[in-house]
N, C-alpha and C positions, 0 to 999 in steps of 0.2 A: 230539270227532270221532266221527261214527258208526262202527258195529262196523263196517258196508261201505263204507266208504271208507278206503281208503290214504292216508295222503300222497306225496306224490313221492318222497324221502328216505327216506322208509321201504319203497319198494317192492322188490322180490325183487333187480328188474335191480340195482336200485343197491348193495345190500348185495352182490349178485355182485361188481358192478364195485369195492367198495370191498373185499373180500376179495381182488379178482384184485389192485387195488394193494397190498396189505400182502404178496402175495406175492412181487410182484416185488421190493419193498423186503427182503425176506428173503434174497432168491436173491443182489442184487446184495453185501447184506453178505457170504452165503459166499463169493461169487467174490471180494472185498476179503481175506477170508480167507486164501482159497487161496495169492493175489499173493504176499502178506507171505510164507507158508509156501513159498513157489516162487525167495524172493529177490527181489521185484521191489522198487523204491524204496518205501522207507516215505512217505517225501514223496509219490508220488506216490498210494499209496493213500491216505493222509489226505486230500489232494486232493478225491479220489474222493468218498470218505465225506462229503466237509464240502457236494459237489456236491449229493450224496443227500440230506442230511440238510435241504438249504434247500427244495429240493424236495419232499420230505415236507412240512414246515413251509408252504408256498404250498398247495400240497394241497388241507390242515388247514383252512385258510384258507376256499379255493373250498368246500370241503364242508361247512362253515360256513354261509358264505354260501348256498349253495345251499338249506340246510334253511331258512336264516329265510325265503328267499323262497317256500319250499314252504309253510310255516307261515303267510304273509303270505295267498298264494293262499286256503287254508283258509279263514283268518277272512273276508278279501273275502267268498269266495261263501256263508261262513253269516251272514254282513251282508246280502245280498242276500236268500238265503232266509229270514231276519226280516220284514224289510222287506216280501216281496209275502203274506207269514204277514198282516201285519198289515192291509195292503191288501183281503185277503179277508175278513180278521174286518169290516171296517170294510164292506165291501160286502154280505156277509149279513145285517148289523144295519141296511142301509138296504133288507133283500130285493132286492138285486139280485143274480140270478145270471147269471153268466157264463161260455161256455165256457172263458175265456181263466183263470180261473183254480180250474177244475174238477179240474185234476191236481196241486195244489198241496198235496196232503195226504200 
């Protein structure tokens, strides 16, 4: 991957957004905390937890998925930038030039 180019997955927002979720998975552990220390049903905070915990887990999952297709994107268009790389080589060594692939360098 070139040094300027990001991938999706790796870009700021999404490390924001993947920070702001392991936040709130934090916060809702304390408030599971608090429950217990307040007297609320054990049962029901286990509940709770076991809700969070699948949810993280699908997350995990999407975020997953989400990089391969980031990763997928990538190779595609360095597939493509191969490809007209080559087309141009191939058109020089016939001398033809072309505007159309004049910015391809």
């Amino acid at each position: 991957m070139d040094a300027g180019k990001a991938s999706h997955s790796g870009s700021p927002a999404s490390r924001r957004d993947l920070s702001e979720e392991i936040r709130i998975v934090r916060m809702l552990i304390r408030q599971a905390e608090r429950k217990i220390n307040n007297g609320d049903s054990l049962d029901r905070v286990l509940t709770s937890l076991r809700t969070i915990a699948r949810a993280s887990t699908n997350l995990a999952a999407l975020l997953k998925a989400e990089k391969a297709l980031g990763e997928e994107h990538d190779t595609s268009a360095e597939d493509v930038r191969a490809a007209l790389a080559e087309i141009k080589a191939d058109m020089e060594k016939k001398g033809i030039d072309s505007i159309l692939t004049s910015g391809l360098d």
